[in-house]
C-alpha positions as CSV (number, residue, x, y, z in Angstrom):
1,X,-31.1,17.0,-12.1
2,X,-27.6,16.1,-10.7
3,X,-25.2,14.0,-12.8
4,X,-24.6,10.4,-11.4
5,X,-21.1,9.3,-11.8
6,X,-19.9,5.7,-11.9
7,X,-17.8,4.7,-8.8
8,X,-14.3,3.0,-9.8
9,X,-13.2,0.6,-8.5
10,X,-9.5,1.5,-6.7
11,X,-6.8,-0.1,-8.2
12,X,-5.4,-2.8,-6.0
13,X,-2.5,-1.7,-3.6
14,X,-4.0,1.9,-3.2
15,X,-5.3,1.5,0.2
16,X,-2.5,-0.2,1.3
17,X,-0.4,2.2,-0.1
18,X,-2.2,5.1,1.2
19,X,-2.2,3.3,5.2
20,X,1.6,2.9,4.9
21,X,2.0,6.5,4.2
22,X,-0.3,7.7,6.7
23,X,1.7,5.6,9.5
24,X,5.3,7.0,8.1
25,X,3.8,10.0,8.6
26,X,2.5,9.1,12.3
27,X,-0.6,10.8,11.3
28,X,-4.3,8.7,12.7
29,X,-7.1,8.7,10.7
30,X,-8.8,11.2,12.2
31,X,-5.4,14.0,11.5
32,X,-5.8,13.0,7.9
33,X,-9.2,13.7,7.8
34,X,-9.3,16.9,9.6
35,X,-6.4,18.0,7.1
36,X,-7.9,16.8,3.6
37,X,-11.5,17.9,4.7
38,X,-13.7,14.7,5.1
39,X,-14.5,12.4,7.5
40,X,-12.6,9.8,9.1
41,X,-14.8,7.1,7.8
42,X,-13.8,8.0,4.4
43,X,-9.8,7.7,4.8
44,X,-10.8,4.4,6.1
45,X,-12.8,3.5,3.2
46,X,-9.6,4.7,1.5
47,X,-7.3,2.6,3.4
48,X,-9.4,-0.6,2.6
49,X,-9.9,-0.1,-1.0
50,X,-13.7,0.9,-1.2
51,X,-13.5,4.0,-2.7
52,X,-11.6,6.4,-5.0
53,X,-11.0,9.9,-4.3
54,X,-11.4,13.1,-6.2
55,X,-9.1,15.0,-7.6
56,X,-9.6,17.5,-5.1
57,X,-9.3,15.0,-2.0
58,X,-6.4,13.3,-3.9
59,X,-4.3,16.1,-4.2
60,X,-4.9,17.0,-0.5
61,X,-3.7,13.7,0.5
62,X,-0.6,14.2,-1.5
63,X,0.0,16.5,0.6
64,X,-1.1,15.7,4.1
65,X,0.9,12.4,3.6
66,X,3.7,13.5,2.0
67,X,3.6,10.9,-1.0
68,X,6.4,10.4,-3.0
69,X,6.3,10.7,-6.5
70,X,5.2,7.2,-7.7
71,X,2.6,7.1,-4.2
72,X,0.9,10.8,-5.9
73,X,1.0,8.9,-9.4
74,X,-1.3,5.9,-8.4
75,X,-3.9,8.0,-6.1
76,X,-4.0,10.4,-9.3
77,X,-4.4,8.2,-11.6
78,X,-7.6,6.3,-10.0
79,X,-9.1,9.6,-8.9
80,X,-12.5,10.8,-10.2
81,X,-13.2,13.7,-11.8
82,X,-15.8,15.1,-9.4
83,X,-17.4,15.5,-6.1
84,X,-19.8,13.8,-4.6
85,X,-22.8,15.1,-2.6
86,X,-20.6,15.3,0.7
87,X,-17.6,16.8,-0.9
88,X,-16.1,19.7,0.6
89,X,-16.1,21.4,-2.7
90,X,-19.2,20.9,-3.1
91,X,-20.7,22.2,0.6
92,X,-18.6,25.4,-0.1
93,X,-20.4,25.9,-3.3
């Protein structure tokens, strides 16, 4: 039987955060997506605080957005240690 993992709650600020870098980087939604490896609806559901990434997807957004070191800090330190269903490391499993 799979494991069920709590969902966090993000801390406040993170979606924010994570818009503001996106649109330094003059990257849309759907870029982001394409270069982390999920859907667009989930970097939205990033944006507006109603979700935490993994630590996979977190680490790919480091990068895909460029995030300075105190940005990569707070999506780190909220991200779950896991993959959901839909999670690309889990469909290449």
């Amino acid at each position: 039987m799979a494991e069920i993992r709590e969902r966090r709650t993000p801390p406040e600020g993170l979606g924010p955060m994570l818009r503001r870098a996106r649109e330094r980087a003059a990257l849309s939604q759907s870029t982001v997506a394409t270069a982390v490896g999920v859907q667009r609806a989930y970097i939205n559901k990033l944006e507006h605080s109603g979700r935490c990434p993994s630590l996979v997807v977190a680490e790919a957004l480091c990068g895909a957005l460029a995030l300075d070191e105190n940005e990569a800090a707070l999506l780190r330190g909220c991200a779950v240690d896991g993959a959901g269903r839909n999670h690309p490391a889990r469909r290449a499993a």
